[in-house]
C-alpha positions as CSV (number, residue, x, y, z in Angstrom):
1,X,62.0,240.2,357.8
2,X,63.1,240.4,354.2
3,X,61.1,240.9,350.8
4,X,63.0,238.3,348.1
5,X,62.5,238.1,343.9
6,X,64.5,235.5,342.2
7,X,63.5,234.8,338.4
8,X,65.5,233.9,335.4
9,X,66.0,230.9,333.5
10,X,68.4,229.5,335.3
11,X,66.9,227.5,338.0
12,X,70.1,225.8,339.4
13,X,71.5,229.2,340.6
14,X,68.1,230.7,341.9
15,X,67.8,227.3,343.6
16,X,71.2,227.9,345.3
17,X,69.8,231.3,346.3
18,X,67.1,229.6,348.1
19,X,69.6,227.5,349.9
20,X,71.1,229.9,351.3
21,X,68.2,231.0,352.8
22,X,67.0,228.0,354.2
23,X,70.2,228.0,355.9
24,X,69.3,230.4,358.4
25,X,66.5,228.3,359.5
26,X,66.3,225.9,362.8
27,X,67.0,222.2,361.2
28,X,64.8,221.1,364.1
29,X,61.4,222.8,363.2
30,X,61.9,222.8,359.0
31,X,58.4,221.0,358.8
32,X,57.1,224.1,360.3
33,X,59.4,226.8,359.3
34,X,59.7,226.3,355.5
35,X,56.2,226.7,353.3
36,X,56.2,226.5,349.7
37,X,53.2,227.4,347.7
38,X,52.5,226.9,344.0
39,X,50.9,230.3,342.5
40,X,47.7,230.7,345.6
41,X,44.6,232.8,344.7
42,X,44.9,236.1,346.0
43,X,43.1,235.7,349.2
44,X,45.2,232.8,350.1
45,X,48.3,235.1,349.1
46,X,47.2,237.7,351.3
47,X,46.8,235.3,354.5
48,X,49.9,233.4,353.6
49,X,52.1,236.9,353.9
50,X,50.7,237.9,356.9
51,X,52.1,234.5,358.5
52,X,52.6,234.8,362.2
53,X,56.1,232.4,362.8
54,X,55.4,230.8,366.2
55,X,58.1,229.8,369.0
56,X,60.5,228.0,366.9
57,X,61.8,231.3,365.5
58,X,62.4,232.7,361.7
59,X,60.3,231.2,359.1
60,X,61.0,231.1,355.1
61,X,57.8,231.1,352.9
62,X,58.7,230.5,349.1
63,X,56.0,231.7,346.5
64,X,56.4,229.8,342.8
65,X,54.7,233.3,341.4
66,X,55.2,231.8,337.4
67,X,50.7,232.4,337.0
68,X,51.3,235.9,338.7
69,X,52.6,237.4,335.8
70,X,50.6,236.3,333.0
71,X,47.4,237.5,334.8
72,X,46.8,241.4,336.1
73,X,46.3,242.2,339.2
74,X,44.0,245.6,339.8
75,X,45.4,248.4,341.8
76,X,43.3,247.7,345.0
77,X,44.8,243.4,345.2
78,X,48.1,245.9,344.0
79,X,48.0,247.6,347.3
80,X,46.9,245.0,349.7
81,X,49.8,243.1,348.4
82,X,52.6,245.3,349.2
83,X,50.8,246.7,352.5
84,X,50.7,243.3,353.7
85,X,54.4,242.9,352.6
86,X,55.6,246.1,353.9
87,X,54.1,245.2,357.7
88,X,54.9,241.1,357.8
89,X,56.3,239.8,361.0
90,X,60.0,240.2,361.1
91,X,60.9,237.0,361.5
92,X,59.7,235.8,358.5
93,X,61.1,235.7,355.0
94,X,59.6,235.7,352.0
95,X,60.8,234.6,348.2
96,X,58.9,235.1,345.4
97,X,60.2,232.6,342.6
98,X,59.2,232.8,338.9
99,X,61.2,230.5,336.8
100,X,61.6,230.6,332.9
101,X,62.4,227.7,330.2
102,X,65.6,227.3,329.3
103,X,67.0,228.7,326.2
104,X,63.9,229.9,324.8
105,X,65.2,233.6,325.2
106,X,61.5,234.7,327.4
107,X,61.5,237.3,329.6
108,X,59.1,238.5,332.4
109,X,57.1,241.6,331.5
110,X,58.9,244.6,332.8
111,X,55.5,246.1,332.6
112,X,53.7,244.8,334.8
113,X,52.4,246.3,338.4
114,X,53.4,243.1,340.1
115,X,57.0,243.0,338.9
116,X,57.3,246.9,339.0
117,X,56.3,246.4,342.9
118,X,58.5,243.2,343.8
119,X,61.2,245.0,342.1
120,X,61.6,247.1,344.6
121,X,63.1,244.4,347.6
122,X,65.5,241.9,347.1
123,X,65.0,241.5,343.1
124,X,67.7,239.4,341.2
125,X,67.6,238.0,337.9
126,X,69.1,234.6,337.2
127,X,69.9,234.0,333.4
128,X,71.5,231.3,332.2
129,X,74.7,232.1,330.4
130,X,75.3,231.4,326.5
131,X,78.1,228.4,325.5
132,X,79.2,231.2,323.6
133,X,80.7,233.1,327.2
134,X,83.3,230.7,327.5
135,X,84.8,233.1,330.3
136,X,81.7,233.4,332.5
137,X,81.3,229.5,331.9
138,X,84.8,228.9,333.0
139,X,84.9,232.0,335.9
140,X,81.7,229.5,337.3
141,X,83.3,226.5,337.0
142,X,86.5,227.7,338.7
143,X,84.2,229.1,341.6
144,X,82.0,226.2,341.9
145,X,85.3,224.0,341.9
146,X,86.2,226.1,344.5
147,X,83.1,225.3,346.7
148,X,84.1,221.7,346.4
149,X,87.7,222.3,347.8
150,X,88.7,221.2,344.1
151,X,90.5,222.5,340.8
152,X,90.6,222.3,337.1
153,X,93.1,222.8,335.0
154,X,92.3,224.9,332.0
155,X,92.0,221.8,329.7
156,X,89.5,220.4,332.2
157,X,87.6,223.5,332.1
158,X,87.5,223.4,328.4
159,X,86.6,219.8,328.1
160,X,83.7,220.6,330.5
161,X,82.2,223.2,328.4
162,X,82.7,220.8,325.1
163,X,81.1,218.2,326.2
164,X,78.4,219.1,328.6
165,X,77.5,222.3,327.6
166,X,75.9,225.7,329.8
167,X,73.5,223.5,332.1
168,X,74.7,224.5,335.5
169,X,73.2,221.7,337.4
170,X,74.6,219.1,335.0
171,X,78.1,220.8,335.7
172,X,77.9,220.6,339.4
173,X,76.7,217.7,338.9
174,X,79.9,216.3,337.4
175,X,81.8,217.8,339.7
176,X,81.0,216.2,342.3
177,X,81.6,212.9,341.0
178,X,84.9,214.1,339.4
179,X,85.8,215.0,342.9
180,X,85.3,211.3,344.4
181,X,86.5,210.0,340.7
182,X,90.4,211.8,342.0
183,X,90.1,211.4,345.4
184,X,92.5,211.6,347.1
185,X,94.0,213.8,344.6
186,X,92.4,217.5,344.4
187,X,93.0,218.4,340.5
188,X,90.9,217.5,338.1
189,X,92.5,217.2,334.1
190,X,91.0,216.8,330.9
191,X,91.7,212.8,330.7
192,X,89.4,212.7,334.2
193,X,86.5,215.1,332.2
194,X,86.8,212.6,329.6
195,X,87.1,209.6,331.9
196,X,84.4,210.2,333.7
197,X,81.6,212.7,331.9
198,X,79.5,211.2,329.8
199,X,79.7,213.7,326.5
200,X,78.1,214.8,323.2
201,X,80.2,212.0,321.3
202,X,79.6,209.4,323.7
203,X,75.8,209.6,323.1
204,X,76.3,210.4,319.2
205,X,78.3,207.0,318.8
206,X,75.4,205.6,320.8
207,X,72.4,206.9,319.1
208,X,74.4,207.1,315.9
209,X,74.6,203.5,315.5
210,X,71.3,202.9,317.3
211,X,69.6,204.7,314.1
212,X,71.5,202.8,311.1
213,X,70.2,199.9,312.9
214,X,74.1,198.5,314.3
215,X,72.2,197.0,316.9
216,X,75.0,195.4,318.3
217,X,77.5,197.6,318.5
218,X,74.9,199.8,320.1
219,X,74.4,198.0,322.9
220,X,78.2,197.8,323.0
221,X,78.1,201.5,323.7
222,X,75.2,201.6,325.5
223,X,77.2,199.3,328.4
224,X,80.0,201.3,328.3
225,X,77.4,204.4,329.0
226,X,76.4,202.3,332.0
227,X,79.9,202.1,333.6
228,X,80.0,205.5,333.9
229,X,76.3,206.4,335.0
230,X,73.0,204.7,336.6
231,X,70.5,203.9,333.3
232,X,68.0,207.0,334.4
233,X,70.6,209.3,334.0
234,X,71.8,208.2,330.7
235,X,68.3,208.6,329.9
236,X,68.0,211.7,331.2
237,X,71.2,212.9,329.4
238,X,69.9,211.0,326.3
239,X,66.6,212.9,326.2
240,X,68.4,216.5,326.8
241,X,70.6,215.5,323.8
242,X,68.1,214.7,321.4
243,X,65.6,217.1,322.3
244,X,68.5,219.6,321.2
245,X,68.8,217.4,318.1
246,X,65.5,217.8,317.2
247,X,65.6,221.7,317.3
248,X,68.8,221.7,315.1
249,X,67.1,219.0,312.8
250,X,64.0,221.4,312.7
251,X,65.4,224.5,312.6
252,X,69.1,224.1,310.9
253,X,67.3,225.5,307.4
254,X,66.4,228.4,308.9
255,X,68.7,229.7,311.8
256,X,72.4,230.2,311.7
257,X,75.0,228.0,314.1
258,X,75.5,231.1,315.9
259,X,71.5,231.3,316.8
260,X,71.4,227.6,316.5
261,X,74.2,227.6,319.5
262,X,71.7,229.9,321.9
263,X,68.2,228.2,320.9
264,X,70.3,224.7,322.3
265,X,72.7,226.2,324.8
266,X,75.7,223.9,323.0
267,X,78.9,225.6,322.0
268,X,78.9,227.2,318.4
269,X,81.7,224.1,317.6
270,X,79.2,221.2,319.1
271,X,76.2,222.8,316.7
272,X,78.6,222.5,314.0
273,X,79.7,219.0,314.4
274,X,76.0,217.7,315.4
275,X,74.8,219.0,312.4
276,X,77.2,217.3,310.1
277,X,76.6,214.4,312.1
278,X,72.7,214.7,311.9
279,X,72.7,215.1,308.0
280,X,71.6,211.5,307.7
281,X,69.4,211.3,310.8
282,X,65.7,212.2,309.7
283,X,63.3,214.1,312.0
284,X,60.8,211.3,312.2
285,X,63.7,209.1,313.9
286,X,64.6,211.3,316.5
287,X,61.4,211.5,317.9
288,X,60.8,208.1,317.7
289,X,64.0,207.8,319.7
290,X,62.6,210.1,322.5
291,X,59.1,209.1,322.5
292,X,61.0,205.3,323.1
293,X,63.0,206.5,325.7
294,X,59.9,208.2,327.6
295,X,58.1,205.0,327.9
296,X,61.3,203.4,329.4
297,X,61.5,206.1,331.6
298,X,57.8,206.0,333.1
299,X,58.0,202.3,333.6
300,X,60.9,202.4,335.6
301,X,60.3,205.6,337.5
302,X,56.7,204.1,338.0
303,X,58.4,200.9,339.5
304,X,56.7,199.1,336.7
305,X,60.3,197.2,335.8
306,X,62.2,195.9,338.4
307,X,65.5,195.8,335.9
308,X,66.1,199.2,334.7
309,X,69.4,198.7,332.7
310,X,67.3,195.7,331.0
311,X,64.0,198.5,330.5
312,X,66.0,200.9,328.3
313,X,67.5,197.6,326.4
314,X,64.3,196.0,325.4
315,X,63.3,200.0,324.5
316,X,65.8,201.0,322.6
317,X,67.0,197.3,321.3
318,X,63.2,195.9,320.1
């Protein structure tokens, strides 16, 4: 058996931790050899860690422990915890998980009993990293290009970075289609990154001309959007963008573009030319624009509009 503590705020990596794990299991019996469980009461924490595994063999139990460190534990729930821990069955795994927001710089409390004891297994912390550590942005790219049995040149690399930013998931994410987008072909260059990814100025000539009311040429964009993604992700990637927006709209009298760059997790050069951009742009607009984009995104999630593409026009476009 193994003891595991994955926390941080960057979810895709710890995620990938997980995977790994999972890995080790029998793909025959993963109904009944993977558990997850969302914060149980104590007693049900104790029974769940003293798991017997039955004939099908190891067993992975994943604990989303967020609640467990915002509330104490006494020393007697302290000590049943790690005793039950310390004698488990040894064919079963266990991963505690306590993931953080994004960007918002929060930490776990160092403090506490509980993460003083879980510290003392398999305990790894997964931060994002900052747009402004190009090299460890480009060292992950390169090794999650790697993964894929593809390469970037350096230009790719940087054009990644520009345009999408320090979300790992959205990177991988763009690597994957970049790798069928070449096919064939193994090397990726910048004019496939800009091809292909959807980036900050593709949805700034979009929303740009969505606010000064250029209707037309809005949608203009808006179908060009769609030949490189499905509606939901553009979305998605819409609602990311402008919830960054709305933090440098909010906070750009108060915060430098060097802080501006961590609170958003956008290179310190994006901050700069979205604020420029954004000087025009009021507050009250930008959430308008979201709150609009979050109705079309619980009708068609919801399967209330059986024409996506058409839901986000009639949105956006009314």
């Amino acid at each position: 058996m193994a003891i595991y503590f994955f926390y941080g705020d960057e979810e895709f990596n710890i995620e990938q931790e997980v995977n790994k794990l999972k890995k080790g299991l029998d793909k025959n019996f993963l109904e009944m050899s993977l558990k997850t469980y969302d914060n149980p009461k104590f007693a049900d924490l104790i029974a769940i860690l003293r798991t017997q595994p039955m004939m099908f063999g190891k067993m992975l139990v994943i604990i989303k422990a967020n609640d467990y460190f915002s509330k104490t534990f006494d020393d007697k729930e302290i000590k049943q915890i790690e005793q039950a821990l310390d004698d488990n069955n040894e064919n079963l795994d266990i991963v505690f998980v306590a993931e953080l927001p994004r960007n918002e710089g929060k930490k776990l409390d160092s403090r506490k009993k509980f993460f003083k004891m879980l510290s003392k297994y398999n305990a790894k912390e997964f931060a994002s990293i900052p747009t402004y550590k190009t090299a460890e942005l480009e060292s992950w790219i390169k090794k999650q290009a790697k993964s894929k049995d593809i390469e970037l040149n350096p230009d790719a690399i940087a054009a990644m970075i520009t345009q999408i930013g320090n979300n790992l998931r959205e990177l991988d994410s763009e690597l994957d289609k970049l790798k069928l987008f070449i096919y064939p072909e193994k090397q990726i260059t910048k004019q496939n990154v800009q091809e292909l990814c959807i980036s900050n100025e593709d949805l700034f000539a979009f929303s740009d001309y969505l606010m000064k009311g250029e209707k037309d040429r809005a949608l203009l964009e808006y179908r060009r959007l769609l030949e490189k993604k499905f509606c939901l992700e553009i979305v998605a990637a819409l609602q990311t963008m402008i919830r960054k927006w709305i933090t440098l709209k909010a906070k750009s009298t108060e915060c430098s573009t060097f802080e501006l760059s961590k609170l958003t997790g956008q290179h310190e050069y994006v901050v700069k030319l979205n604020l420029q951009k954004l000087k025009n742009t009021s507050l009250k607009d930008l959430v308008k624009l979201k709150q609009n984009l979050t109705e079309a995104e619980f009708k068609i999630k919801s399967g209330q509009s059986l024409f996506p593409e058409k839901e986000v026009e009639d949105v956006l476009f009314k």
